[in-house]
C-alpha positions as CSV (number, residue, x, y, z in Angstrom):
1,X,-79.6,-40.1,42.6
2,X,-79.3,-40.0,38.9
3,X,-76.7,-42.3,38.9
4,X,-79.1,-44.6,40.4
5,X,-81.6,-43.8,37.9
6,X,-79.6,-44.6,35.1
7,X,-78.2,-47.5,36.1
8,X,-82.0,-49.0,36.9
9,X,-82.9,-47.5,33.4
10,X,-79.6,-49.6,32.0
11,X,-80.7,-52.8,34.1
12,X,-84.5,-52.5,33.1
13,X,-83.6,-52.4,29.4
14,X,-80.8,-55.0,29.3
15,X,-83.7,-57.6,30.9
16,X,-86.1,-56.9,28.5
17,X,-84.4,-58.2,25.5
18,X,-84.2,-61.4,26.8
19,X,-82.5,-64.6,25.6
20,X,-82.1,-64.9,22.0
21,X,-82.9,-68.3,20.7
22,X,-80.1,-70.5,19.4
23,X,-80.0,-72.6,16.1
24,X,-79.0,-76.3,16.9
25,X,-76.2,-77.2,14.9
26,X,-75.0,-80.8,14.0
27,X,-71.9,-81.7,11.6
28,X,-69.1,-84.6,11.3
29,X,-65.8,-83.5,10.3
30,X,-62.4,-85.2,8.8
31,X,-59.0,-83.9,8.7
32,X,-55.2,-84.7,8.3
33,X,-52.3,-82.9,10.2
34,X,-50.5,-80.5,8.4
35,X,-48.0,-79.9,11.6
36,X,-46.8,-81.8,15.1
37,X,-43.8,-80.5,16.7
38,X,-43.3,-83.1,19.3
39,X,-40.8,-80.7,22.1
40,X,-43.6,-78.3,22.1
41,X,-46.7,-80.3,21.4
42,X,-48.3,-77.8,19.3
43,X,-50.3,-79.2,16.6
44,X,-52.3,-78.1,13.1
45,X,-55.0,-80.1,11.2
46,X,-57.0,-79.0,8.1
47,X,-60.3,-80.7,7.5
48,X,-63.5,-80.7,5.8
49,X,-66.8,-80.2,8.2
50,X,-70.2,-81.7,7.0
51,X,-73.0,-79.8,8.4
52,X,-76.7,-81.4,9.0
53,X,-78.2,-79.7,6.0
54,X,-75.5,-80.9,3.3
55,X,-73.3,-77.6,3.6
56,X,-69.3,-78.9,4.0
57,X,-67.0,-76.4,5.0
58,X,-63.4,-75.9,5.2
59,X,-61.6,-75.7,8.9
60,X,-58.4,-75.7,10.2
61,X,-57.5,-76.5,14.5
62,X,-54.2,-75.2,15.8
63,X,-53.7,-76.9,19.1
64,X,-51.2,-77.6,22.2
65,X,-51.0,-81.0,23.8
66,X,-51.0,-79.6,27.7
67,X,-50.8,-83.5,29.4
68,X,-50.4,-87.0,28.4
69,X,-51.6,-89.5,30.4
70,X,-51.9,-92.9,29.4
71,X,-54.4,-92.7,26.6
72,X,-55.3,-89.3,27.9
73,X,-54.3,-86.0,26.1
74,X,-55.4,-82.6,27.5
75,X,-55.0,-80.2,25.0
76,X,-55.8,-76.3,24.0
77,X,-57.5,-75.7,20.7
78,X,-59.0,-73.1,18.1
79,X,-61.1,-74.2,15.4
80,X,-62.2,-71.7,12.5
81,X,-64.7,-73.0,10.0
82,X,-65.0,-70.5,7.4
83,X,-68.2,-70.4,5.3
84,X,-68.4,-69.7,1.4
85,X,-70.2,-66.3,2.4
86,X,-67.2,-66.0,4.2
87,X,-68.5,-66.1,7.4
88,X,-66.4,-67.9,10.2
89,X,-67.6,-70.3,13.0
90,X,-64.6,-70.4,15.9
């Protein structure tokens, strides 16, 4: 019975926070590779990211190529955008 208390209890207060509101966020970006390894497919780039409000921030993408087809890629990524406050948007 207490176990079924609790977990209400748990239930009631998770739903009452509710959804937090999310900030929009716009940017353009440019970058060059800094490695390709064409056996594996695996891929760097290092860039510069131009938010909406005039903020531009460093990033680097390591990636893997997964398929090819025609002028189709597939591909795995992680971006990290690190922020002067040192903060980091992945």
């Amino acid at each position: 019975m207490n176990t079924a208390r609790n977990t209400l209890a748990a239930l009631s207060l998770a739903l009452s926070f509710g959804a937090a509101d999310a900030a929009e966020l716009s940017w353009t970006a440019t970058s060059y590779l800094t490695k390709v390894d064409q056996a594996t497919g695996e891929f760097s780039r290092r860039g510069l990211a131009m938010f909406g409000k005039g903020e531009v921030v460093p990033y680097t993408m390591e990636g893997r190529i997964l398929s090819v087809e025609g002028n189709v890629q597939t591909y795995s990524s992680k971006i990290v955008y690190t922020f002067d406050d040192g903060s980091t948007l992945v």
